[in-house]
Phi, psi and omega in degrees: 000142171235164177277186177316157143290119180346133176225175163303140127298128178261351188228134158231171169175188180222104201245140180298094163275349210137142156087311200119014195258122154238121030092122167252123180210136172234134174271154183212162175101211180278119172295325165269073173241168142339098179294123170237120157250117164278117199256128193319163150232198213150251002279113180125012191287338166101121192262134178278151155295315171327341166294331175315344213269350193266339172244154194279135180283350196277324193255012210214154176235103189246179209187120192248307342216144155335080196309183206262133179090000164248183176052218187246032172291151156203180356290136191292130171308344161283345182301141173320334187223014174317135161240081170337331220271035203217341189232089213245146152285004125345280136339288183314290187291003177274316197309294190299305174309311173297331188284342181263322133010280196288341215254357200074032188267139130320262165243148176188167218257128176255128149254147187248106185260135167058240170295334189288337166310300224264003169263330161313307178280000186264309180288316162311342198265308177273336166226049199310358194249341161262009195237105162272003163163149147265139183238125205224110167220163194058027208286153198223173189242334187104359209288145169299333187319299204311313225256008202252309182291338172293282218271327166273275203341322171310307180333343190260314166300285205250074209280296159003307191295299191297336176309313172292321189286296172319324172309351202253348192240135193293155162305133189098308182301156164305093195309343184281309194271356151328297175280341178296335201257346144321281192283021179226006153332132179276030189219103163003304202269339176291294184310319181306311169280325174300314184306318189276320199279342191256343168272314165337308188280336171259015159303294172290339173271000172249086191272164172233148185293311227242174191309140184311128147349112205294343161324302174293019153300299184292087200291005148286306181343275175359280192294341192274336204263295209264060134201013155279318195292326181304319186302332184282319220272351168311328187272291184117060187029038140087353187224148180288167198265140193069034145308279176324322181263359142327308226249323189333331203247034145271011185233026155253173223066026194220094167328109165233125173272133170235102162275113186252091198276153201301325194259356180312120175322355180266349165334310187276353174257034168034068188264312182304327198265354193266342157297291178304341167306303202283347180246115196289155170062012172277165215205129176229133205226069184300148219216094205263159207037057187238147161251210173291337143342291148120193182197181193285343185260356135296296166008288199286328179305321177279292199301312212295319176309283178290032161233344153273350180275344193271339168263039160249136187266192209062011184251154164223144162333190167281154217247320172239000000 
């Protein structure tokens, strides 16, 4: 199995959420097709197109767009004087409901990768009535646990790396609110090294067969990618802890896939499998010698997935 072929947005725009907040989002695929929003991680990483691709264009209407301050969303979270305090997860799942709003959806199928899981559930969680099935990989829960193993826990696998990363944090402190406060720093050069010191580290803690994602080249990416996620995970992505797998059981009679790779590092604090518990009628699809990173056999796992939700009834098309 493969994914789609790269397709065209036929529909784009830039829609007013608010705040002072505009939003970039583009559709691809069939305009009567099955509605899907794919929702991006990070938090701040911004949506590739290349997500479109998990879906067949012929049967799905799929709609991608940019969270508030990245990508080509604005005000870009790298500008100098940007003010996160507007960009809540919250906010984020108000963003997705105006945004389906504006599209004419009914209903549609949400998928999530990484931070994109944990906003996936947090909006199946509030609007669980607009959600006809979830697709979940790399998956996170929000748990302060998740984000305590990223920025320390690791730290252990990879002593070199973290050593370095670890140099920018006072003893004791939250390295997330460490950097955070580095990277709202007045002196350029300061923000410029926290950015470069905070991708490093999730670079080394994400290893890959094949060379870093190319993004991280880019010292706007940088400065925009590390200081949406410090903002989030200081805060404690924005939810009381174990909201989500609390809540989990509003989503049943709601199809769910959790696509998992074997080695993904949330393995260890048994977040997929403490999900799957918790959510009646979820399906967990362990995916083996794959990380977070993902592989061509997450890849196929996720398609096998939207290619059995498309032809499930009960969804209509767009309105408008």
């Amino acid at each position: 199995m493969a994914l789609y072929p790269q397709s065209k947005p036929y529909e784009h725009g830039m829609l007013d959420v608010g705040d002072g907040h505009h939003l970039y989002y583009e559709v691809h695929g069939n305009p009567d097709g099955k509605p899907a929003v794919c929702l991006h991680g990070g938090p701040g990483s911004g949506a590739g197109r290349g997500a479109a691709r998990f879906f067949d264009p012929e049967r799905y209407r799929i709609v991608l767009f940019d969270q508030r301050n990245c990508g080509r969303s604005t005000p870009h979270a790298s500008e100098p004087d940007v003010d996160l305090s507007t960009n809540t997860t919250d906010h984020l799942v108000a963003d997705i409901e105006r945004l389906r709003e504006h599209l004419g959806v009914e209903r549609w199928l949400v998928r999530g990768p990484s931070w994109g899981s944990v906003l996936a559930l947090a909006y199946a969680q509030r609007h669980p009535q607009r959600v006809t099935e979830v697709i979940l990989l790399g998956l996170a829960t929000g748990r302060r646990v998740e984000t305590e193993l990223l920025t320390r826990g690791l730290g252990r696998l990879y002593r070199d790396a973290y050593a370095r990363f670890a140099a920018n944090v006072p003893g004791g402190a939250d390295p997330a609110d460490a950097y955070h406060r580095l990277l709202f720093d007045p002196d350029p050069q300061v923000r410029y090294n926290a950015a470069k010191a905070w991708c490093a580290w999730e670079i080394a803690m994400v290893p890959t067969a094949d060379q870093p994602n190319p993004r991280y080249d880019d010292p706007r990416f940088r400065l925009c990618f590390a200081r949406i996620v410090t903002h989030y995970w200081r805060a404690g992505c924005f939810l009381r802890e174990d909201q989500l797998l609390r809540g989990a059981a509003k989503l049943a009679g709601i199809p769910g896939v959790l696509v998992q790779g074997e080695l993904d590092p949330t393995n260890l604090v048994g977040s997929p499998w403490l999900l799957q518990q918790a959510w009646p009628g979820s399906e967990l699809v362990l995916v083996r010698e794959t990380g977070h990173d993902g592989s061509d056999a997450l890849e196929d796992a996720v398609v096998a997935a939207t290619d059995r939700f498309a032809g499930a009834s009960g969804v209509r098309g767009h309105s408008g």
